[in-house]
C-alpha positions as CSV (number, residue, x, y, z in Angstrom):
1,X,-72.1,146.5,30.7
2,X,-71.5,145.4,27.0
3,X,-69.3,147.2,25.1
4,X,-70.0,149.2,22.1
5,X,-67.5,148.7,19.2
6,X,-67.2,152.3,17.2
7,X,-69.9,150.2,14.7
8,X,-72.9,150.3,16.7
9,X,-75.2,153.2,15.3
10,X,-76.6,150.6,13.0
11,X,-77.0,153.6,10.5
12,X,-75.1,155.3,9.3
13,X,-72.1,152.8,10.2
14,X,-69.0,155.2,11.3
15,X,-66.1,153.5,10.5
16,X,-63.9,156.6,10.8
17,X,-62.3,155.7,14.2
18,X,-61.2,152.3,14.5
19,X,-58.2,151.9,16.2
20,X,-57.1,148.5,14.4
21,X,-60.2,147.4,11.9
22,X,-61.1,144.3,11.6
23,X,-63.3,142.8,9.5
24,X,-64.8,138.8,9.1
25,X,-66.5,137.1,6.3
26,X,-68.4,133.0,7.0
27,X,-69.4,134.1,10.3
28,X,-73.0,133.1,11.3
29,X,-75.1,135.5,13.7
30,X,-78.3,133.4,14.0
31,X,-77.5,129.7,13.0
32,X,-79.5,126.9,14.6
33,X,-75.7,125.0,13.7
34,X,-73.7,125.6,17.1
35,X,-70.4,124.6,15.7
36,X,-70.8,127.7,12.9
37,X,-71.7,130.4,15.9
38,X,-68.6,128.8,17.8
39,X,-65.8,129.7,15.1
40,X,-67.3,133.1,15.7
41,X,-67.0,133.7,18.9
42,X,-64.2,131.8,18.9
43,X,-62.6,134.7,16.1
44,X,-63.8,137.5,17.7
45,X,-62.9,136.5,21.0
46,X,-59.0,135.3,20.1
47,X,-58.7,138.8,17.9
48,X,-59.5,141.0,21.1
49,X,-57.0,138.7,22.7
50,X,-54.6,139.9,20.3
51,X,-55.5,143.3,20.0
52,X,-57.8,144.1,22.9
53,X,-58.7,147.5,21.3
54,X,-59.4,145.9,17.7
55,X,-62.5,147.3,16.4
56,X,-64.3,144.0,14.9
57,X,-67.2,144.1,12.2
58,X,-68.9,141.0,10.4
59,X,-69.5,141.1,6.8
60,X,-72.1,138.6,6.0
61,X,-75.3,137.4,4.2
62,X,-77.9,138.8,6.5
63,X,-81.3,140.4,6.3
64,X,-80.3,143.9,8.5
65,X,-77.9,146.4,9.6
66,X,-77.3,145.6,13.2
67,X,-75.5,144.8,16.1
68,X,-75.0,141.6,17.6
69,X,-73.4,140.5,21.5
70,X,-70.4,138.2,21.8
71,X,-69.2,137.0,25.0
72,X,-65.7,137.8,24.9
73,X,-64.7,136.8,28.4
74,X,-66.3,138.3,31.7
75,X,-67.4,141.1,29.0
76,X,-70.0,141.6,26.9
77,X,-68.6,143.0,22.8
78,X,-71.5,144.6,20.6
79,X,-70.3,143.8,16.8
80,X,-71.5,145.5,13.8
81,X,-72.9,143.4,10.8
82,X,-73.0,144.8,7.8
83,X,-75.5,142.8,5.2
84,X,-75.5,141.5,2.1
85,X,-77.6,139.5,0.4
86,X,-79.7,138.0,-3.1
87,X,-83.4,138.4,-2.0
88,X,-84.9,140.9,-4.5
89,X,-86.1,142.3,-0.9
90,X,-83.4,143.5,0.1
91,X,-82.5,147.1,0.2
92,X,-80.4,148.1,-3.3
93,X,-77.1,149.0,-1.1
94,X,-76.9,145.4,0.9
95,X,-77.9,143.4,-2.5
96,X,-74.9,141.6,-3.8
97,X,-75.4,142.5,-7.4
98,X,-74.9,145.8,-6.5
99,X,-72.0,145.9,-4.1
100,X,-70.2,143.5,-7.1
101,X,-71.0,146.7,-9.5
102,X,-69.8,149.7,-6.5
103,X,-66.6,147.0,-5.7
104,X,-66.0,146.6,-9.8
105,X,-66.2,150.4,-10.4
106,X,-64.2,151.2,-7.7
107,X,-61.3,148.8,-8.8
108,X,-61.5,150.4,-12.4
109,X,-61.3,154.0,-10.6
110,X,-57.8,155.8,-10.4
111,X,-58.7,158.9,-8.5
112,X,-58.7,158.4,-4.7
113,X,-61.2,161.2,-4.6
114,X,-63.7,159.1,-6.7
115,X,-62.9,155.8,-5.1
116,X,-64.1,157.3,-1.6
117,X,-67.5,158.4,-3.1
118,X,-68.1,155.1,-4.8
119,X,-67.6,153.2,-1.4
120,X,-70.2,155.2,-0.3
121,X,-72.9,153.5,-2.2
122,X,-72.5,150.9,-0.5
123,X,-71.9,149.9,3.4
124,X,-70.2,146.6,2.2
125,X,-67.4,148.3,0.0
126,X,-66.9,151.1,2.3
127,X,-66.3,148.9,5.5
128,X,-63.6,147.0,3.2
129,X,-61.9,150.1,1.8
130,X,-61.3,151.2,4.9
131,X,-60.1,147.8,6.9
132,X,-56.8,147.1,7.7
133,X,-58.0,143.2,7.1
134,X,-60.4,141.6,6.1
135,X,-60.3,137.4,7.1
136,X,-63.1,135.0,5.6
137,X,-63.5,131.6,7.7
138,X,-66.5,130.1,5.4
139,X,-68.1,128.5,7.9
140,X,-64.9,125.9,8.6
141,X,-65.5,124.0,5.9
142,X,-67.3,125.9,3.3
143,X,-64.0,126.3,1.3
144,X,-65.2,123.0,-0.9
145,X,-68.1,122.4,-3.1
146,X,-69.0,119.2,-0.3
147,X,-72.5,120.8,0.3
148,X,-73.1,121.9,-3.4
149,X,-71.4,123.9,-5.9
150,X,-74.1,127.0,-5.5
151,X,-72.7,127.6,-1.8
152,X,-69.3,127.5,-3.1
153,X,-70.0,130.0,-5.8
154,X,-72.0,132.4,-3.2
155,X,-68.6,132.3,-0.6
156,X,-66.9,133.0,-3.9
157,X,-68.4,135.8,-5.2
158,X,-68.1,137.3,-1.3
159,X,-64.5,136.8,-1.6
160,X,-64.4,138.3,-5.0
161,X,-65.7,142.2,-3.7
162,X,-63.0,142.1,-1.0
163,X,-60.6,141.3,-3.6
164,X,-61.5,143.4,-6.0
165,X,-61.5,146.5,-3.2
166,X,-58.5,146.0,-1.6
167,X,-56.9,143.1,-3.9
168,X,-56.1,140.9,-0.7
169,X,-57.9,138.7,1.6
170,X,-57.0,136.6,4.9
171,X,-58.1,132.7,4.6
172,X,-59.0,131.9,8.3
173,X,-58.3,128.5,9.9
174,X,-60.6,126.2,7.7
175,X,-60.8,123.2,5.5
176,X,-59.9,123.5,2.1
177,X,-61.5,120.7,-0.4
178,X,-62.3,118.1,-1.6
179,X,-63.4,119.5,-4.6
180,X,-66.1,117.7,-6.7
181,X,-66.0,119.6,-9.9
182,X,-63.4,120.8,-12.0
183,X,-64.4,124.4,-11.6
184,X,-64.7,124.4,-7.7
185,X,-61.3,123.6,-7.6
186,X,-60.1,126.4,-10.2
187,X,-62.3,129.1,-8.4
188,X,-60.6,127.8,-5.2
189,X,-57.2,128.2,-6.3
190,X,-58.1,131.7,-7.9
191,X,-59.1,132.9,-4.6
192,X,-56.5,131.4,-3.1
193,X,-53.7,132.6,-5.6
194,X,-54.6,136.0,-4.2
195,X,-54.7,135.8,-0.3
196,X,-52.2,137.5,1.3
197,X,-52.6,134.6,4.2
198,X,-54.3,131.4,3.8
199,X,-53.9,129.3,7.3
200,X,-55.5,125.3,7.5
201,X,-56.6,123.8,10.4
202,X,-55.2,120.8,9.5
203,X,-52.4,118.7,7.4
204,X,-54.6,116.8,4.8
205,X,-56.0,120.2,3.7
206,X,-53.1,122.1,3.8
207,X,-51.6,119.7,1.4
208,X,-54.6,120.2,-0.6
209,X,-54.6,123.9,-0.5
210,X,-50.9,123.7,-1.7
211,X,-51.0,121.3,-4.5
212,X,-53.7,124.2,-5.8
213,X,-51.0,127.0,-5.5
214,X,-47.7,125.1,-5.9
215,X,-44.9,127.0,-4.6
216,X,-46.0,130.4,-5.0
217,X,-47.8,131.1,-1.5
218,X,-47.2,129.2,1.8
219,X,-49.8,127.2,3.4
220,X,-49.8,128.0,7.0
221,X,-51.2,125.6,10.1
222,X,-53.3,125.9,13.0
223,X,-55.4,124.5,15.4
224,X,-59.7,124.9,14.5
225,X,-60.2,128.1,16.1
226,X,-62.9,126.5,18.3
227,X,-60.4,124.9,20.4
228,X,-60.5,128.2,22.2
229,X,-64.4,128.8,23.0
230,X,-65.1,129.2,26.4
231,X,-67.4,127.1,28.0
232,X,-70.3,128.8,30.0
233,X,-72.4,126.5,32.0
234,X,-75.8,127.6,31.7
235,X,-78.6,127.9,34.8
236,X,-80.0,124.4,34.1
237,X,-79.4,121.4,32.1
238,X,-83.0,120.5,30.5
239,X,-83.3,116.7,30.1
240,X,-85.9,114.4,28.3
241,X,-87.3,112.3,30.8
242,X,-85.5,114.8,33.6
243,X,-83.1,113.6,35.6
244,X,-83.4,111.8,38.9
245,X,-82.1,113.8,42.0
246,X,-78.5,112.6,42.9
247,X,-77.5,112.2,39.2
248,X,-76.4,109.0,37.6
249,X,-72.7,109.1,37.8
250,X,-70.6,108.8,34.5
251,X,-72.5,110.3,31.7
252,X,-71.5,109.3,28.1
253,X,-72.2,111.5,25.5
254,X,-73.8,111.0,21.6
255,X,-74.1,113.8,19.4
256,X,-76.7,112.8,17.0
257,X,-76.1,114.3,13.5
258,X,-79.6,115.1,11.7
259,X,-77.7,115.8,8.7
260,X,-75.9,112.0,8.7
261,X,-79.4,110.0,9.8
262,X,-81.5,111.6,7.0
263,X,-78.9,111.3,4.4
264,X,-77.9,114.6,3.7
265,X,-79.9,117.9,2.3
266,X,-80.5,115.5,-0.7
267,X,-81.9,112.7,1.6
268,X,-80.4,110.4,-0.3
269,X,-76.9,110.0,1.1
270,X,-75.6,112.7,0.0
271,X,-71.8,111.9,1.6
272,X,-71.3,108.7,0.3
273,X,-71.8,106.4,3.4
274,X,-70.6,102.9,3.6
275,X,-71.8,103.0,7.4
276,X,-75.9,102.9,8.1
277,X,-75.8,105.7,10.3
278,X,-79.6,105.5,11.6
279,X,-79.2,101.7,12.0
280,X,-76.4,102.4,14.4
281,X,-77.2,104.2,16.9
282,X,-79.7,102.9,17.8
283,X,-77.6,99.3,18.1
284,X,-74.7,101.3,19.7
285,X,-76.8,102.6,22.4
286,X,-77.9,99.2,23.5
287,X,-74.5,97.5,23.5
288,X,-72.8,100.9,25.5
289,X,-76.1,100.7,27.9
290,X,-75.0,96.9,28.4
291,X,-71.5,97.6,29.4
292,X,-72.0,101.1,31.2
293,X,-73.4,101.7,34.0
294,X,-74.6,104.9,33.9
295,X,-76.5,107.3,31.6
296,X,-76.5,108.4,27.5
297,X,-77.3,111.8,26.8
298,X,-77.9,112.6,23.2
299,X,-76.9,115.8,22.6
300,X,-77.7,118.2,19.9
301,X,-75.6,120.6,18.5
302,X,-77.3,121.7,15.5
303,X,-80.8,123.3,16.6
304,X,-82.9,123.4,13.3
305,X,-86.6,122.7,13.6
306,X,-88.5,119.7,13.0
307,X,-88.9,118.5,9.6
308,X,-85.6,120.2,8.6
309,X,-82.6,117.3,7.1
310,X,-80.5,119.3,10.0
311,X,-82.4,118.6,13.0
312,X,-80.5,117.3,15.8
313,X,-83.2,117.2,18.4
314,X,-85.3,115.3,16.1
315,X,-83.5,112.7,15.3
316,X,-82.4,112.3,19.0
317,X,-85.9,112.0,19.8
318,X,-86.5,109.1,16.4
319,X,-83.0,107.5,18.0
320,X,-84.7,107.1,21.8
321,X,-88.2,106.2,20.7
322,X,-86.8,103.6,19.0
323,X,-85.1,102.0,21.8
324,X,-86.8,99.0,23.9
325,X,-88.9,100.4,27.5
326,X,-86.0,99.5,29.3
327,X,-83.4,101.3,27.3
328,X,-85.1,104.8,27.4
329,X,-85.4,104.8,31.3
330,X,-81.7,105.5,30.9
331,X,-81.1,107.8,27.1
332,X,-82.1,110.8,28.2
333,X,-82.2,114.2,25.4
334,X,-80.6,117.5,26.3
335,X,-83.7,119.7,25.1
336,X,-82.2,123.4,26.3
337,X,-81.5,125.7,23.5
338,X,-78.5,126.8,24.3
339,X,-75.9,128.4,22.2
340,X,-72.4,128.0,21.6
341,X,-70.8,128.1,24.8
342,X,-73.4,126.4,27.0
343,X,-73.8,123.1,24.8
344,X,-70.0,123.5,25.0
345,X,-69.9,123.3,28.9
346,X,-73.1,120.8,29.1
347,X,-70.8,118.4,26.6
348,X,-67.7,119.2,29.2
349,X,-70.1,117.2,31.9
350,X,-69.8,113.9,29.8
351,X,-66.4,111.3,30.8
352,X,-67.0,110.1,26.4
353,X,-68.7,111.7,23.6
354,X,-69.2,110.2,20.6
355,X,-69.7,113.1,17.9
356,X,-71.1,113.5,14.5
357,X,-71.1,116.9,14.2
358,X,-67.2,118.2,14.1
359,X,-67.3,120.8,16.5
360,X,-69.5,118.8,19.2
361,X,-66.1,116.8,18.7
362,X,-64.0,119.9,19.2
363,X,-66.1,120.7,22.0
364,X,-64.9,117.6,24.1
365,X,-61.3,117.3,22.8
366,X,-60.6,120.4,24.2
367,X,-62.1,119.9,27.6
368,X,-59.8,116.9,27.9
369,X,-62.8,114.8,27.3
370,X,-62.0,111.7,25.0
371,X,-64.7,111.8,21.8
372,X,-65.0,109.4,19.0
373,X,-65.6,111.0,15.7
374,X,-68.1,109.2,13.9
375,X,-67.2,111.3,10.7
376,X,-68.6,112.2,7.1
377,X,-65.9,113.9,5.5
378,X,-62.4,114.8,5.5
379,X,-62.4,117.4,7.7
380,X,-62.3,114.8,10.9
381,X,-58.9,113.5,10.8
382,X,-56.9,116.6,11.0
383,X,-58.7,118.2,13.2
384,X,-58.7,115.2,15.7
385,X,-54.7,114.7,14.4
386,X,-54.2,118.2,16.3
387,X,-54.1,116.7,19.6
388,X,-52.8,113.6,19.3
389,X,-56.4,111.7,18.5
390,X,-55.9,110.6,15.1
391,X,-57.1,107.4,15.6
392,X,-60.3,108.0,17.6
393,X,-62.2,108.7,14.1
394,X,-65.0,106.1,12.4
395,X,-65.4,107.1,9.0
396,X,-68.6,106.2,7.9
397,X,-67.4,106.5,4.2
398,X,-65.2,103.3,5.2
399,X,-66.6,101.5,7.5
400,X,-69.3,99.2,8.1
401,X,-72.5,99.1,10.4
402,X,-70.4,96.3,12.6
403,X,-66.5,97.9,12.2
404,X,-68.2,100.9,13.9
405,X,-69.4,99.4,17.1
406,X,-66.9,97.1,17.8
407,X,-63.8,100.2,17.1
408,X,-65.9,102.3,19.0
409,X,-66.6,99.9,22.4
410,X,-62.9,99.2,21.8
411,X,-61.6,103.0,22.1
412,X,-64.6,103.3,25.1
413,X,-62.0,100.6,27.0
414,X,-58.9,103.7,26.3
415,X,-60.4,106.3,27.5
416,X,-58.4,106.7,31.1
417,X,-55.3,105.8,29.5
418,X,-55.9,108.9,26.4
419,X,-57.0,111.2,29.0
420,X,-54.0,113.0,30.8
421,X,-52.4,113.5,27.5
422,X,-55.4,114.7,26.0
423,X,-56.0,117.2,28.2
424,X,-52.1,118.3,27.7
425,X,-52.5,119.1,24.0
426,X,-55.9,120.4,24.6
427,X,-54.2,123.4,26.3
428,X,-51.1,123.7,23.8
429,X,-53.8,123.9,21.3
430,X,-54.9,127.2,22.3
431,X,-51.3,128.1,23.3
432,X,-51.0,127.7,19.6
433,X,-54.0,129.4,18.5
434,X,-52.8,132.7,20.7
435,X,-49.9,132.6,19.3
436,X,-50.8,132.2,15.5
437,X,-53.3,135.4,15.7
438,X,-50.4,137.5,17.8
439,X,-48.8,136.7,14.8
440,X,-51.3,137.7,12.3
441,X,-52.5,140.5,14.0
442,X,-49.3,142.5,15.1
443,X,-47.2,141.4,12.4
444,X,-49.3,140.7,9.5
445,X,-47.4,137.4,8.6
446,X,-47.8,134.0,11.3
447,X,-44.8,132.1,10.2
């Protein structure tokens, strides 16, 4: 049976009897991007670990009031989410302009009395008044103006009611940076000059997180949060052609990243790449196919639809059609929708992934499951530097179309002699990670 957090009347929301409240901003409930719905569940699922009677609610941009599963172990958790959003649809309580008026007034109010009435108007600044914290993950690596300066400003302005109502906020395990523009970076160190806790999930962005605030708050570490997700096989692996019976022994693995091969929401290479990313794969398939003896799966781990700059099954399916007859017999497309933890357990069936989407990455690494990272950004190289994997990453900023193949056949070669260890820092990883939220959550203060 799933079990009802004290949020789940949708309305009205009775946040009168949490036993510890716990509330989480850059949380995604209905994502096509599996990496985004993993750092939730991931969250929710390490916080009950914590604090197995912590009463969890989602503050996001949403269109409703309702409540949404999580697997959280053998159990099923109902979570609240309370809305917010910018569509002139919306209903006056959940529209951001208004809870930035409620949250404003209630900052400029002395009288408790008052203060309680004003959080009444609206769901968002009552759930915050009465939280005993509030964390905000942006989405792992939202915390930069990388995918434009408006998303920025939107996570900003989020971040800005919880401050306003309770003058303190929890930065999650994330990326912080780069920064593009000048004031990105000053809006990011504003925020952060005011978090109580502000924890990185990796070393390059800590540093940059702490050249923004100097030496007046401490930059903590972690491992990505993901590292945690539980992997959940599901009732059957859909494949494009299907598979023979008997299998085909060792199974290497591609994450094909829509957002890389149609050159960003701006389609015209939006991240700066040195590397001609839909030239690639296609070469890399044939030289692997050449030296392995067994299958490709391209594997999707961003589900948008067709026609979308972030479809992962189309441009798996543009990848294999334009391989020769005799390549395509053996690149086969994993076509299941499946969330979170059941592309996580389909990617734990591969012996080498080679990942363009971060937490497809994540996904192998901690299965033990040695993964290029064929990366676009920063974000890679500390996250991969967390087990030990640090020089497993292609960046396609730096490298060219041949570099690529060549390191990448090369680190194919390594894989036996990487694994053992891998799979020992996999699991100290998510020793780590439950000790860094028994730490925030009991004490208030991870060292």
């Amino acid at each position: 049976m799933p079990e009802h957090s004290c949020f789940s009347t949708p309305a009205p929301l009775n946040i009168r009897t949490f036993i510890m409240r716990v509330l989480f901003l850059g949380i995604a409930v209905s994502s096509s991007n599996r990496g985004v719905l993993a750092l939730g569940s991931s969250l929710i699922g390490l916080t009950r670990q914590s604090v197995p009677t912590a009463e969890i609610g989602l503050l996001i941009g949403h269109n409703r009031t309702e409540v949404v599963p999580f697997r959280v172990g053998e159990t099923q958790l109902l979570v609240p989410v309370i809305p917010c959003r910018l569509s002139p649809r919306s209903s006056p309580k959940d529209h951001l302009l208004w809870i930035m008026l409620v949250a404003l007034a209630y900052r400029l109010t002395p009288s408790a009395a008052l203060r309680r009435r004003l959080a009444g108007l609206a769901p968002w600044v009552e759930a915050i008044s009465r939280a005993d914290m509030v964390g905000d993950i942006r989405g792992g690596d939202s915390f930069s103006d990388i995918y434009g300066l408006s998303r920025f400003l939107h996570g900003f302005f989020l971040q800005a009611v919880v401050l306003l109502v309770r003058g303190d906020i929890a930065q999650m395990p994330q990326t912080y940076g780069p920064y593009k523009s000048g004031l990105a970076r000053a809006l990011a160190r504003f925020l952060l000059l005011r978090s109580g806790t502000i924890i990185a999930r990796d070393l390059a962005s800590r540093q940059v997180a702490q050249t923004l605030v100097g030496t007046r708050k401490k930059i903590l570490l972690s491992p990505d949060v993901a590292f945690s997700l539980q992997p959940i096989p599901p009732q059957a692996i859909h494949l494009d052609p299907p598979q023979a019976e008997g299998g085909a022994g060792k199974i290497i693995g591609i994450n094909v990243n829509g957002l890389m091969f149609n050159g960003g929401y701006n389609r015209k290479n939006m991240f700066g790449l040195k590397l001609d990313y839909q030239a690639l794969l296609p070469e890399l398939i044939r030289t692997l196919l050449d030296r392995h003896p067994g299958e490709i799966w391209l594997i999707p781990h961003t589900f948008a639809l067709p026609g979308s700059p972030e479809s992962d099954p189309e441009a798996s399916r543009l990848v294999r059609e334009s391989l020769p007859p005799e390549a395509q017999a053996r690149v086969r497309i994993v076509t299941g929708d499946y969330d979170q933890h059941e592309i996580k357990a389909v990617i734990g069936k591969c012996s080498f992934l080679i990942g363009s989407r971060m937490h497809a990455c994540i996904a192998a690494l901690s299965q033990g499951i040695p993964c290029v990272g064929v990366a676009y950004s920063m974000k890679f190289r500390g996250v991969f530097e967390s087990v030990g994997m640090q020089d497993w990453i292609v960046d396609g900023r730096d490298h060219t179309h041949g570099d690529a193949i060549n390191r990448i056949l090369a680190l194919h070669q390594q894989c036996d002699v990487v694994r053992e260890d891998l799979n020992r820092r996999a699991n100290e990883t998510r020793i780590e990670l439950r000790r860094v939220f028994d730490e925030l959550l009991k004490s208030g203060n991870p060292s």
